[in-house]
C-alpha positions in Angstrom: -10.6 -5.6 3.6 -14.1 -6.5 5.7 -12.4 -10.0 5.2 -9.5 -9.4 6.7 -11.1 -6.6 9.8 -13.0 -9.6 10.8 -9.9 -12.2 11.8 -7.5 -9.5 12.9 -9.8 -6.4 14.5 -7.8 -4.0 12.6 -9.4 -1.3 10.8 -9.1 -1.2 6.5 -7.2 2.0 6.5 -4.6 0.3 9.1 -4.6 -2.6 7.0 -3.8 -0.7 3.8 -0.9 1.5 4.8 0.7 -1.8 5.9 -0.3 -3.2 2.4 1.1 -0.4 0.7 4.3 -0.4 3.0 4.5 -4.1 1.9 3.9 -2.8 -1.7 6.7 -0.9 -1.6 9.2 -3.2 -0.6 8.6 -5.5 -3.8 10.7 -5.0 -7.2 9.3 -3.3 -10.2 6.5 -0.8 -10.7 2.7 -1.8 -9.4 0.5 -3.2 -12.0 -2.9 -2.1 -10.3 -4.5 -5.3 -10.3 -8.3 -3.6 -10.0 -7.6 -1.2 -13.5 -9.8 -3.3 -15.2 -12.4 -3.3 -13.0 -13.3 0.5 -12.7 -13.8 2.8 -9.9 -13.7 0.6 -6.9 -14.5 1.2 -3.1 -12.9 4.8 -2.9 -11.4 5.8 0.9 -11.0 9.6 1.7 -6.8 10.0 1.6 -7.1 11.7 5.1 -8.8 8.3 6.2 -6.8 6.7 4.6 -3.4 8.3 5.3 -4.2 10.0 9.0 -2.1 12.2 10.3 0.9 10.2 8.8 -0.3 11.6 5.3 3.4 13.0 5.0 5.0 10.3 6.1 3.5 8.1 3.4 3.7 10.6 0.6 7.6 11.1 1.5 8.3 6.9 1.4 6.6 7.0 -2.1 9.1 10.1 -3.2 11.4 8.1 -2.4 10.3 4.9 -4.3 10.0 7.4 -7.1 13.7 8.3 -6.9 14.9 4.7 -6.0 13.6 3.5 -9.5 14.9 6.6 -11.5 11.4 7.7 -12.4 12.1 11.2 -10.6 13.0 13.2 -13.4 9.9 11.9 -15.4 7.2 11.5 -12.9 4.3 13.7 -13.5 2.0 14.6 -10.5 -0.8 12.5 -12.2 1.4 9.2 -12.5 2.3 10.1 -8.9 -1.1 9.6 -7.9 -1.8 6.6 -10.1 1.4 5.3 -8.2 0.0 6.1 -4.9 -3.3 3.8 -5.9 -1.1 1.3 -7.6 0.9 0.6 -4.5 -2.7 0.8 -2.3 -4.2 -1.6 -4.5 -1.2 -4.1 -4.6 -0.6 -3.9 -1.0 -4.2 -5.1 -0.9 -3.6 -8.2 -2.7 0.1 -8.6 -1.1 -1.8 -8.7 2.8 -5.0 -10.4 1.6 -2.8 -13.3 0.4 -0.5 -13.0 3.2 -2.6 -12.5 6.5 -5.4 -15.0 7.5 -5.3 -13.4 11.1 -2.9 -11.8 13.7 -0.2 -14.1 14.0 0.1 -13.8 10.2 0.2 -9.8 10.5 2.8 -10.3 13.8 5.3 -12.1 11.9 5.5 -9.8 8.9 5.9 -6.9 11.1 8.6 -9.1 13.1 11.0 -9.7 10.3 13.7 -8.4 9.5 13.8 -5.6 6.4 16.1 -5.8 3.7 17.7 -2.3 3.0 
């Protein structure tokens, strides 16, 4: 995330909630691609999150419930989920974004729904 701060002048927790926006929008369930390699840099979810906290809490729900996982989803796996998605929306950007333009035409294209 320094990486990526330093070509586009926007802050880690900014770039994350795009990551895990970007996260979301992939198929399947997020292997966390940093289990193996323990605790890692740890951000403070109302740093992380903002004032949007809700926001982003209500677009996972509704991952959750798009992937039938509602009925079975314990509060613990939620929050495993939550990191999952965090951490691959931080490869997804860091492989995507070398600098602004990169991060302009993401945001500029069109969604599926």
């Amino acid at each position: 995330m320094r990486t990526l701060r330093g070509r586009t002048g926007i802050t880690p927790n900014i770039l994350a909630r795009f990551g895990f926006c970007l996260s979301l929008e992939e198929q399947g369930s997020p292997q966390d691609p940093f289990e193996s390699e323990g605790v890692g840099r740890e951000i403070n979810r109302n740093t992380l999150l903002g004032d949007n906290d809700s926001v982003y809490i209500a677009l996972l729900r509704t991952w959750v419930a798009k992937n039938d996982l509602i009925e079975t989803c314990t509060q613990k796996q939620f929050n495993e989920f939550l990191v999952a998605h965090m951490n691959r929306g931080f490869e997804l950007i860091s492989s995507r974004i070398r600098g602004l333009p990169d991060l302009a035409s993401l945001v500029g294209r069109e969604f599926k729904s």
